[in-house]
C-alpha positions, -999 to +999 in steps of 0.1 A: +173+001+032+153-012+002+118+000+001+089-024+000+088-015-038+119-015-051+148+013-049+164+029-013+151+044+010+169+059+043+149+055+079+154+099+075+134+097+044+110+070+060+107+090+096+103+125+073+070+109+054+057+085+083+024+104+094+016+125+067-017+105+057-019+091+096-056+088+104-064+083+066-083+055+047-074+054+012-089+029-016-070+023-042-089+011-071-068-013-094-046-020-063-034-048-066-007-046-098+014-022-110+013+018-108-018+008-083+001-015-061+030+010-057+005+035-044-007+017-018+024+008-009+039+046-008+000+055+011+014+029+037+046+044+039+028+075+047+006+065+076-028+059+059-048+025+063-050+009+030-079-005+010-063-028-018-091-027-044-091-059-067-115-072-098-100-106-109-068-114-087-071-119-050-038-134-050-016-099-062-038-083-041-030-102-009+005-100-018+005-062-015-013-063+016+010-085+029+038-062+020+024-036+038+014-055+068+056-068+070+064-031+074+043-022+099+014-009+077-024-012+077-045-026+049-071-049+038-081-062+002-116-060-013-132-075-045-150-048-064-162-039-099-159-004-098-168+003-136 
């Protein structure tokens, strides 16, 4: 199995992390490219709700969400400026 972000990943591996953030909300600032986008995405994995934290692009930001929404994840995007 691919993972939502790019190399494998075995169910065993996904079964092994599922739950470890279960019950969590996490906000990812900068969420919505790059190293941020993969953490939200590997939060996901783990069970937390997501908060996909954008300044400029809704678009990449949906995008994530989206991903993690086709794999069974929860997460919404928000426009903030959190400098």
């Amino acid at each position: 199995m691919i993972s939502p972000f790019g190399g494998a990943y075995g169910k065993q591996d996904k079964e092994k992390d599922k739950g470890e953030f279960e019950r969590q909300v996490v906000v990812v600032t900068g969420g919505s490219q790059g190293i941020g986008a993969a953490t939200c995405k590997e939060f996901a994995l783990k069970g937390a709700k997501v908060v996909v934290n954008y300044y400029h692009n809704k678009g990449y930001a949906d995008a994530v969400v989206r991903t993690i929404k086709s794999f069974g994840g929860e997460a919404m995007a928000v426009q903030a400026d959190v400098s």
